[in-house]
C-alpha positions in Angstrom: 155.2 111.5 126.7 155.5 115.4 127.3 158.2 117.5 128.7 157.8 120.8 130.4 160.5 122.9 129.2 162.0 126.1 131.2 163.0 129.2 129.1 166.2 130.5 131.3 166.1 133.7 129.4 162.6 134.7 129.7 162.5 132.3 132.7 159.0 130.8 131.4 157.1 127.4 130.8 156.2 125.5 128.6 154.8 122.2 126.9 157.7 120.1 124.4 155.8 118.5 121.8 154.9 115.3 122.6 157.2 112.2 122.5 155.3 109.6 120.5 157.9 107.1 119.9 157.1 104.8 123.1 153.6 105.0 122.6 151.7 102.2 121.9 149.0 102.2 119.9 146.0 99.7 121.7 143.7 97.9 119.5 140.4 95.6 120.1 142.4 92.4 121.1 144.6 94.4 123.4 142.0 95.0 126.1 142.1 91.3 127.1 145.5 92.5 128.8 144.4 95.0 130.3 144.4 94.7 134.6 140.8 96.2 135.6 141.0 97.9 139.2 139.3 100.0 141.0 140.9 102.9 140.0 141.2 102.5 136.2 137.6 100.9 135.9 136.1 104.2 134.0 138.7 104.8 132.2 139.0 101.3 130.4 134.7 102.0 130.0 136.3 105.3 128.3 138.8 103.2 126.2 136.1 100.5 125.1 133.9 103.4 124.3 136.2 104.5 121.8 137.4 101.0 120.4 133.6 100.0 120.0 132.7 103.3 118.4 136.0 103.3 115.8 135.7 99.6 115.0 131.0 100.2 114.8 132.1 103.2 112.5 134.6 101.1 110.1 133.0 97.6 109.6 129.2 98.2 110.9 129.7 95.3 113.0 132.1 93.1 115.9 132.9 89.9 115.5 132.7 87.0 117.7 136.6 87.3 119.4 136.0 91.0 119.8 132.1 91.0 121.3 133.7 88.6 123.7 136.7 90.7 124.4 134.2 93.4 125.2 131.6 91.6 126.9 134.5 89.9 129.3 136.0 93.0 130.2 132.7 95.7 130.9 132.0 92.4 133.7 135.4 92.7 135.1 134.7 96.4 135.4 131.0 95.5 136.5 132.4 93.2 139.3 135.6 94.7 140.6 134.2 97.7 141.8 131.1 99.5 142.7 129.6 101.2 139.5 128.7 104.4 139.7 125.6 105.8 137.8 127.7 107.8 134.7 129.8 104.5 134.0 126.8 102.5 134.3 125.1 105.1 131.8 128.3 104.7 129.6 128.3 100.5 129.6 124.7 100.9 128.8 125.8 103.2 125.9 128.2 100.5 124.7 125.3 97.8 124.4 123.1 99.6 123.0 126.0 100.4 120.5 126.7 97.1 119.6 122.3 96.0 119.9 121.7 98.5 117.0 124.3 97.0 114.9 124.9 94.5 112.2 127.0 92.0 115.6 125.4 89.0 115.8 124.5 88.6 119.8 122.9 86.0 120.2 126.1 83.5 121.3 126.7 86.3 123.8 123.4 86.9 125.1 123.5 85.5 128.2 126.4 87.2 129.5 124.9 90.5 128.5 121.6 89.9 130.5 124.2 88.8 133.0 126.5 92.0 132.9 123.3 94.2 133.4 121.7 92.3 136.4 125.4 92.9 137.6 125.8 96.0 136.6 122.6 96.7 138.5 123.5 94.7 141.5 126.3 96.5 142.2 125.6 100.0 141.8 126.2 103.0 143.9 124.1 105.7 144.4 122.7 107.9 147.3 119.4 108.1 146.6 115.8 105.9 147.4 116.0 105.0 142.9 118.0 105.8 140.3 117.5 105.1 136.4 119.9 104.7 133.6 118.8 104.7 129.8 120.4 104.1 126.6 119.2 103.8 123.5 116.3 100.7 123.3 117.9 100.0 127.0 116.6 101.4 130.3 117.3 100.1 134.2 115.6 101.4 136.9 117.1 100.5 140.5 114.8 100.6 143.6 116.2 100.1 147.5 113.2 98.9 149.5 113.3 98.2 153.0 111.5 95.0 154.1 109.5 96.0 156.3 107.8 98.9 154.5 107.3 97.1 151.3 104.0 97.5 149.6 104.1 96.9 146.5 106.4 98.0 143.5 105.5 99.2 139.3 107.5 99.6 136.9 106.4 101.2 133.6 108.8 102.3 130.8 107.5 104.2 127.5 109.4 103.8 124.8 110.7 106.5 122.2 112.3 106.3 118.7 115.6 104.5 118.7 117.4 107.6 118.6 116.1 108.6 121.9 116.2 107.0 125.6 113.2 104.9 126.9 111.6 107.0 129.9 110.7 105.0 133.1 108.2 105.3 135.5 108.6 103.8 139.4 105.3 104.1 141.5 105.3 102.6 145.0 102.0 100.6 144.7 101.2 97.3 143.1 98.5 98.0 140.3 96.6 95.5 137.7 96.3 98.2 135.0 98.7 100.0 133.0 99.9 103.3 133.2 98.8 105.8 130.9 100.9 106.4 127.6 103.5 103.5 128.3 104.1 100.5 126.3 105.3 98.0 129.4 103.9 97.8 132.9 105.3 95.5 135.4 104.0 95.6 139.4 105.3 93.6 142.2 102.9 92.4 144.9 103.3 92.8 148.6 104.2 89.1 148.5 107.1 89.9 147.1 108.3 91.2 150.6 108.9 87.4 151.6 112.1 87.7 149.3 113.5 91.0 150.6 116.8 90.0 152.4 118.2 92.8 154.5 121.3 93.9 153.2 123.1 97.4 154.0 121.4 99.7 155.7 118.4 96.7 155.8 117.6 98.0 152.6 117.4 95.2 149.3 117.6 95.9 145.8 114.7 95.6 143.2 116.2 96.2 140.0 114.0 96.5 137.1 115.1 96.1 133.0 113.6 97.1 129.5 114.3 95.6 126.2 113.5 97.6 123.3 115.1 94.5 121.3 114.5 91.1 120.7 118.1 90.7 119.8 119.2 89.0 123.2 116.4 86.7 123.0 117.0 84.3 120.1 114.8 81.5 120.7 115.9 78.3 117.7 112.4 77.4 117.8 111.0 80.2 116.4 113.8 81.9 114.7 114.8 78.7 112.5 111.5 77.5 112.0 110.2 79.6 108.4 106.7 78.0 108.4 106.1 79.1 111.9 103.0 81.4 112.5 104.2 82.8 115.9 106.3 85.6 116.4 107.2 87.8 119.6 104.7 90.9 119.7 106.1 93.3 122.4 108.9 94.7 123.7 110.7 93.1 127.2 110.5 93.6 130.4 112.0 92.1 133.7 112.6 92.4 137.7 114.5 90.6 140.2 115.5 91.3 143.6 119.1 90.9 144.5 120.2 87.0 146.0 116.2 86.1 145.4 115.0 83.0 143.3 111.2 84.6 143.3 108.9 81.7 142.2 105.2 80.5 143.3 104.2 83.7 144.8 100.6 83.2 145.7 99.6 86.9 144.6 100.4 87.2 140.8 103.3 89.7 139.5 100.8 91.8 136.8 102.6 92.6 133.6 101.2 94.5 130.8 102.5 94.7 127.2 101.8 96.8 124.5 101.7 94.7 121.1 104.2 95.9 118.3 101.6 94.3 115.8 97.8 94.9 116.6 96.0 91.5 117.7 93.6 90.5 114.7 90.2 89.0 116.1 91.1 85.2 115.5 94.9 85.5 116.5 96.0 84.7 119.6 98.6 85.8 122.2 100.2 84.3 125.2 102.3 85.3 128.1 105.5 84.0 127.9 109.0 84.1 129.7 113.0 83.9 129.0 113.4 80.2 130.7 117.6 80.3 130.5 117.5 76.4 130.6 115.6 75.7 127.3 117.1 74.2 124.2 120.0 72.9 126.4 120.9 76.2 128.4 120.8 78.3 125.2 117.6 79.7 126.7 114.2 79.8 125.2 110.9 80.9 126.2 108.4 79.2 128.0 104.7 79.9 129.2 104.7 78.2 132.0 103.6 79.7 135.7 101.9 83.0 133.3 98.4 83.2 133.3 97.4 85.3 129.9 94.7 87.7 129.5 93.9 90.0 126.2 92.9 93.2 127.3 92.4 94.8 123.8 93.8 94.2 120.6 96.6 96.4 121.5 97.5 95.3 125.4 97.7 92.0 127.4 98.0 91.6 130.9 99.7 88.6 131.8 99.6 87.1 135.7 102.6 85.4 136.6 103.9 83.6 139.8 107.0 84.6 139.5 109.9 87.5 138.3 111.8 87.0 134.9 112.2 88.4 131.1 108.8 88.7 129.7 106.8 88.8 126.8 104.3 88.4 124.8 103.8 85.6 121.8 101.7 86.4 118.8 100.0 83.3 117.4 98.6 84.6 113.6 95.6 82.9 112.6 96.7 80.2 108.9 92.8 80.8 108.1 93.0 85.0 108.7 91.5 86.5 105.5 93.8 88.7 103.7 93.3 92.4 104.6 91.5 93.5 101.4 88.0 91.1 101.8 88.4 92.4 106.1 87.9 95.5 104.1 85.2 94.9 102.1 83.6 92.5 104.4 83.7 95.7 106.6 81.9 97.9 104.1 79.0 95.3 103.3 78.2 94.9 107.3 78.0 98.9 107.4 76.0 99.6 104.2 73.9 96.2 105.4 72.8 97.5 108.5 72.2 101.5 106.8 69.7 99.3 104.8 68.1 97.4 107.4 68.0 100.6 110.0 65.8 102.0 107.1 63.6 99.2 106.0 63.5 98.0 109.7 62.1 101.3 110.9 59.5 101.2 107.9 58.3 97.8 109.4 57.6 98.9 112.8 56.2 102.0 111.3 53.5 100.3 109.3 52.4 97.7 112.3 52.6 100.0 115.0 50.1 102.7 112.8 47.5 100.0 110.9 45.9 98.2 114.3 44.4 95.6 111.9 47.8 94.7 110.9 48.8 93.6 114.6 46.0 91.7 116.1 47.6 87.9 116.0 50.9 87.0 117.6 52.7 86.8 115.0 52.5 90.3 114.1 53.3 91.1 117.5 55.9 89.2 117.9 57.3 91.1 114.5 57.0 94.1 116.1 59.3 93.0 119.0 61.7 91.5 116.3 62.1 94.4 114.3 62.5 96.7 117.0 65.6 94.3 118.6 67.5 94.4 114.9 66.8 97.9 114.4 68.5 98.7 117.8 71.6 96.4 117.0 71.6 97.5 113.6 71.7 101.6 114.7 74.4 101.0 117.0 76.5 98.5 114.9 76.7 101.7 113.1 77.2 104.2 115.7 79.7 102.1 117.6 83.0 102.5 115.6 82.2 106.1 116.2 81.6 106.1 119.9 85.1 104.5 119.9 87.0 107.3 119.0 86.2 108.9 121.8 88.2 106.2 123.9 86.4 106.3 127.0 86.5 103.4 129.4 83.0 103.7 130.6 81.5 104.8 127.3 83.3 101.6 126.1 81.4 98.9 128.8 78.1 100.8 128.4 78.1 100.3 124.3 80.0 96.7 124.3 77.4 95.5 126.8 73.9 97.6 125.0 75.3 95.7 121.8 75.5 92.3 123.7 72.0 92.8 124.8 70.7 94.0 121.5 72.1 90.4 120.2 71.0 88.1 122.3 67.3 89.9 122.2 67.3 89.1 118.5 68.4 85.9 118.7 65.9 85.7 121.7 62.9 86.6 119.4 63.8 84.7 116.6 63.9 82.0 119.3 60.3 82.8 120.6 58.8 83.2 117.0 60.3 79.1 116.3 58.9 78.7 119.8 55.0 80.0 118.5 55.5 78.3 114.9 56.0 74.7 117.4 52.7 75.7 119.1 51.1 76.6 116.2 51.8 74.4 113.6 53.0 71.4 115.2 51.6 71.0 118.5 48.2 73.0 117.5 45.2 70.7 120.0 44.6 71.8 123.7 46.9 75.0 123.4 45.8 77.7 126.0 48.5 79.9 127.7 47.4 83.1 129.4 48.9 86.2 129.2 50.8 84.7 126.2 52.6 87.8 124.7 53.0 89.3 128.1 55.3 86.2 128.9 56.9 86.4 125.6 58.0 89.8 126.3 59.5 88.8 129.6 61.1 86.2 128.0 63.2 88.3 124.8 63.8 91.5 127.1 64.3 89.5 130.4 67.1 86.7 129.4 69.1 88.8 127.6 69.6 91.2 130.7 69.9 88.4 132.9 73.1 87.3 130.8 74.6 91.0 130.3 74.2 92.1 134.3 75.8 88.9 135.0 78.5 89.5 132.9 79.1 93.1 134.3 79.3 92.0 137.5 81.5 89.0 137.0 83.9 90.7 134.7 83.1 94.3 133.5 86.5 94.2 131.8 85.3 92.1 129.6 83.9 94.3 127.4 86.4 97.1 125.8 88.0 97.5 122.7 88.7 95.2 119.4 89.4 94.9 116.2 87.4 94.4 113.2 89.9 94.8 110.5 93.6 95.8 110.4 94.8 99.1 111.1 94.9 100.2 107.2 94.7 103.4 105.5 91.9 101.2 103.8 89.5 100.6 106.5 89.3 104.4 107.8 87.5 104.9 111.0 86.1 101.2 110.8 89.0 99.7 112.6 88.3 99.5 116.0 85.0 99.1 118.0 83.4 98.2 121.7 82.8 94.7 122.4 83.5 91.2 123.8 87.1 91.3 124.1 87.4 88.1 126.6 87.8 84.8 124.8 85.7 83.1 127.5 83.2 85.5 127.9 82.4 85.9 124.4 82.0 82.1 123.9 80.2 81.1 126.9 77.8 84.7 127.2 77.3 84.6 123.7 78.2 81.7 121.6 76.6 79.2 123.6 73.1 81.3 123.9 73.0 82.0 120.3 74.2 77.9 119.1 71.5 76.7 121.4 68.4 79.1 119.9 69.7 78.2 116.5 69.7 74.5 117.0 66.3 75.2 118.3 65.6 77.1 115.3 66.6 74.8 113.2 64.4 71.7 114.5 61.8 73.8 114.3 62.4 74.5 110.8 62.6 70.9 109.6 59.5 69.7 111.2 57.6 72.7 109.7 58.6 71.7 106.6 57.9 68.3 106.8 54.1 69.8 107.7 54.6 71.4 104.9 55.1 68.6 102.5 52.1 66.6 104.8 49.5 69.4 103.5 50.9 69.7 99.9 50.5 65.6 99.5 47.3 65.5 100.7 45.9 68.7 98.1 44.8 67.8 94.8 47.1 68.7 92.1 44.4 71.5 91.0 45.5 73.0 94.1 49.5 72.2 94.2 51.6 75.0 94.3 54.6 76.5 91.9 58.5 75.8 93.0 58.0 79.6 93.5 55.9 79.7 96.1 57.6 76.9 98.2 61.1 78.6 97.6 59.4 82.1 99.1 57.8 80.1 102.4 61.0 79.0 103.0 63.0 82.1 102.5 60.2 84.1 104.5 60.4 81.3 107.5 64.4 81.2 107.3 64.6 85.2 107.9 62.6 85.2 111.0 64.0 81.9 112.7 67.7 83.5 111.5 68.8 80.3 110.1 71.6 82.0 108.0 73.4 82.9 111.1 74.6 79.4 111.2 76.9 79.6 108.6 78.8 81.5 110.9 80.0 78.1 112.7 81.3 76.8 109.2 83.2 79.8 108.1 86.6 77.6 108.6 88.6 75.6 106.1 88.7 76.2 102.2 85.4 78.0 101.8 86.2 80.4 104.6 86.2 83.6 102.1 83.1 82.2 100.3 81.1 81.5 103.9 82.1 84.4 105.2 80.4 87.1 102.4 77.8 84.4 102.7 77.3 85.1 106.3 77.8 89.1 106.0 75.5 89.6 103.4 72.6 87.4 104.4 72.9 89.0 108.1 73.5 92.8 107.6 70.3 92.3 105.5 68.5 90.7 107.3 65.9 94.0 108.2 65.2 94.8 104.8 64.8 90.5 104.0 61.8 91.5 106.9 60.4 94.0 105.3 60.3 92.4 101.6 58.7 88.9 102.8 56.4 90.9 105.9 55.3 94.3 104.2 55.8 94.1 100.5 54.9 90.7 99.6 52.3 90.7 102.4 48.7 91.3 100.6 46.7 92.4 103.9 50.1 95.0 104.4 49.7 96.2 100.8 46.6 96.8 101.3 46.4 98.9 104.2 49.2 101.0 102.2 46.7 101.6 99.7 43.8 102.5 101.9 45.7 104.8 104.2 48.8 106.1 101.8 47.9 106.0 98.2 45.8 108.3 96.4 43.8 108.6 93.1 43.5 105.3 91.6 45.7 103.2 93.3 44.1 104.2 96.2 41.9 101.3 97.9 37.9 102.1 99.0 36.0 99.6 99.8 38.8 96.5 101.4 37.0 93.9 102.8 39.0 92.2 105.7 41.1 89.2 104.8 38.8 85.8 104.5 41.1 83.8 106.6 41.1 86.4 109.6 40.7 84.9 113.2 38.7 86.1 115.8 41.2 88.0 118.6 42.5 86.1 121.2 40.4 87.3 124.1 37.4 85.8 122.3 38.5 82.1 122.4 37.7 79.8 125.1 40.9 78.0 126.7 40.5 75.1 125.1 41.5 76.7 121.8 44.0 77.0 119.9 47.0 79.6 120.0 46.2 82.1 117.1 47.4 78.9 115.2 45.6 79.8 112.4 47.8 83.3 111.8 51.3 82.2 112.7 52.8 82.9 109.2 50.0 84.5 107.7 52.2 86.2 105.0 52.6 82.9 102.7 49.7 80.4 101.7 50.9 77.4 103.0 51.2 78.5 106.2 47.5 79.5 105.7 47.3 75.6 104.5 48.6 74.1 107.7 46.1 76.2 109.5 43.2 75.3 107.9 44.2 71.8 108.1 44.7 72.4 112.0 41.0 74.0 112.6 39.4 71.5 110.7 41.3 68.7 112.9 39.9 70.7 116.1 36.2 71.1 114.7 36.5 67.1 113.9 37.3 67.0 118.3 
């Protein structure tokens, strides 16, 4: 208490010092007394403010009887009377307060998701929207008027703790996120069915951020140590005042930015803060939420109807660790440097030495080569063309890659398809315009699949992950693909498992021809373990049969399959140009005819004894080129001969 005291000689005022004798001094537990009204609702905020700070600044922390004692009381205020937007500001304050520090929240949770939907609910302000921000905290207020509603986003990008979340409101319902936030939700014009006309036949949308998991403790997860999930993204909810929104027919669109970037076998879902799980503890559940992984950063989840959400991070028990994603990373790069080179030495010889390309096989090499020399130049390129983050830079390389693939897997497909004609099914072969249709065939499927895919889903193709975000893995991180699950499985997977299963038939049933000839040759003529072994490797790099082990990379031998896999494929140009050019005689020689000089230059070269007369001279009840099909190793010569000879016999 202080007394004004009157000087009668100078006739003056002034202050006593204060009385402090009947003071009391109020503590935490003493605020359960106090009577909230109207009146004295911000200054009790003001009072809590202080007891929260003073007690936050002594002992880090509340405990349960004093989170409760100030949770109770900010909803008295909350409920009593109309908030205005500073309080509201100041009880955010006091959340975020007690959110960033050692309190265990979790027993309170509800009642502080409840005491900001409240809090929201009942606030006052003059304006269309209003926002209010704390620290990890934001809420964004919207009156909308029923009949004008068409469609609402909400976007909020989050700063360091020590700052306030900023928030976005624009009056449109959009499917895409807006640029540099970290959570986007949009309401649909279907929403409108839910606006009740209130007060000036306006209704409140109230929008809420999360920059912390804190108030969303789900047992399942947090008690369960061998789990391999874990949220991935900050929250985000909306709800329009008196409405139970549920089974809209147009989807609420809400995009998250991951906390964690998405490795290539993880896997996310959409999920949402069901307050009824784990016997009204509250828990999350997917169910209504449709999930779709933009990039390895973002998902967009489609939901039928407004809550908390989030997203789920499922990590992968077989992931590699981050060191062999590294190196595994460095092989595939200095792989395909190698093949670029030897690939475009390939082409170089067959396109300039005509008598090198006069059989189908050759051509068909050609067409080969020049499809892994275009994947291999831009599996180079591409992690470079990311950087540059352009959306339709990023469908226009995804979708040339996707091509380049399934035309090399198309050509290896073709070239089994010639060896069955050849060498298997070799009597009354005639097919006109043979390599004309084969070129229709390995250009023309592939852009069949990719145009379809564009126009179905051009999002499909964008930007993932190769390896972790490390200091290790450089500029190598991040480049334009498949990013859709389905796509990639059903536009690429299944195309490429059904050519290799073709591939692999093929395979067998050429060497079982293989082992017919060899039984049936004197042993004067047998060949060396040597030879055998380099038919089969030359035969195994065009068909592409160590693609395959790409379906087994799973289980124990994951790591082993996988280097396996990377090494065999990133080589496979220069494999080409070792069993087709350098061990190729009829190659070697053209070499030394055209390139060589002094005495390793070759004069007089009689054409190869085996040489079949071009195509154009046969009559149509020949065979196709059969007798050239894999002219580079002797056997193949062997099942030729054995093929002309059975035709003569006809």
């Amino acid at each position: 208490m202080v007394r004004c005291k009157l000087n009668i000689e100078t006739d003056k005022t002034s202050w006593a010092p204060p009385n402090m004798t009947k003071c009391e001094i109020i503590n935490m537990p003493d605020i359960d007394n106090i009577t909230i009204t109207t009146d004295n609702a911000a200054d009790v905020v003001d009072l809590i403010q202080e007891l929260v700070d003073g007690q936050l600044t002594g002992t880090g922390e509340l405990d349960d009887s004093e989170l409760e004692s100030v949770v109770k009381k900010l909803s008295e205020v909350v409920n009593v009377s109309l908030v205005e937007p500073p309080v509201a500001t100041e009880i955010m304050g006091i959340v975020a307060d007690i959110l960033l520090s050692d309190t265990d929240v979790a027993p309170l949770a509800d009642m502080v998701l409840n005491l900001t939907d409240k809090m929201g609910s009942n606030m006052d302000f003059p304006e269309e929207s209003v926002s209010v921000a704390a620290p990890l905290l934001a809420l964004s207020m919207v009156n909308v008027r029923s009949g004008d509603f068409r469609g609402l986003t909400f976007a909020v990008s989050s700063t360091p703790s020590t700052l306030n979340p900023e928030t976005f409101i624009n009056q449109s319902y959009t499917t895409q996120p807006l640029p540099n936030t970290d959570a986007t939700i949009s309401l649909p014009v279907g929403c409108s069915h839910y606006l009740k006309p209130g007060q000036r036949n306006e209704t409140r949308i109230q929008f809420h951020f999360f920059g912390t998991l804190e108030l969303f403790q789900d047992l399942r997860i947090s008690n369960n140590t061998d789990s391999n999930c874990k949220l991935n993204s900050f929250v985000v909810s909306a709800s329009i005042n008196d409405s139970h929104v549920s089974n809209l027919n147009e989807s609420v669109v809400v995009t998250l930015k991951h906390q964690t970037e998405k490795k290539p076998q993880d896997t996310v879902q959409c999920i949402f803060w069901d307050f009824q799980e784990n016997d009204g503890q509250g828990g999350w559940s997917s169910s209504g939420c449709v999930t779709e992984s933009i990039s390895p950063n973002w998902t967009r989840c489609l939901c039928d109807h407004l809550t908390h959400f989030a997203v789920l991070l499922s990590v992968s028990r077989d992931s590699i660790s981050n060191k062999d994603n590294t190196v595994l990373t460095l092989i595939t790069f200095i792989g395909s440097g190698i093949s670029s080179i030897f690939l475009g030495v390939t082409l170089l010889t067959y396109i300039t030495f005509g008598k090198l390309r006069r059989d189908y096989p050759a051509k068909i090499l050609i067409n080969l080569s020049a499809a892994l020399l275009g994947l291999n130049l831009l599996i180079l390129l591409n992690p470079w063309l990311s950087s540059f983050s352009c959306d339709g830079l990023s469908v226009a390389t995804a979708a040339i890659q996707h091509y380049l693939v399934l035309a090399s897997f198309t050509w290896m497909g073709l070239e089994a398809m010639h060896m069955y004609l050849a060498l298997i099914k070799v009597f009354n072969i005639y097919i006109s315009s043979y390599m004309l249709k084969f070129c229709a065939v390995g250009w023309g499927i592939p852009v069949v699949v990719v145009s379809l895919v564009l126009v179905i889903d051009m999002d499909a193709y964008g930007m993932v992950s190769m390896v972790e975000d490390t200091p290790q893995s450089g500029t190598f991180g991040t480049f334009y693909w498949l990013q859709d699950k389905n796509v990639f499985y059903m536009a690429l997977v299944a195309p490429v498992l059904l050519i290799l299963l073709g591939n692999i038939s093929v395979f067998v049933m050429v060497l079982i021809q293989i082992r017919k000839i060899t039984a049936n040759k004197s042993s004067s003529n047998s060949r060396s373990a040597v030879q055998d072994l380099r038919a089969v490797a030359s035969i195994s790099v065009l068909l592409g049969l160590t693609w395959s082990m790409g379906f087994f990379s799973f289980g124990p031998g994951k790591v082993v399959l996988m280097y396996m896999f990377t090494i065999c494929n990133s080589f496979q140009g220069f494999f080409v140009f070792l069993f087709h050019c350098l061990m190729k005689e009829n190659v070697r020689k053209q070499w030394r005819i055209h390139l060589c000089c002094g005495r390793f230059r070759l004069y007089n070269c009689t054409e190869w004894s085996n040489r079949v007369m071009p195509a154009a001279n046969r009559g149509k009840s020949n065979l196709v080129n059969s007798d050239s099909v894999v002219s580079d190793s002797t056997i193949a010569r062997k099942v030729s001969d054995s093929s002309i000879e059975s035709a003569n016999q006809l």
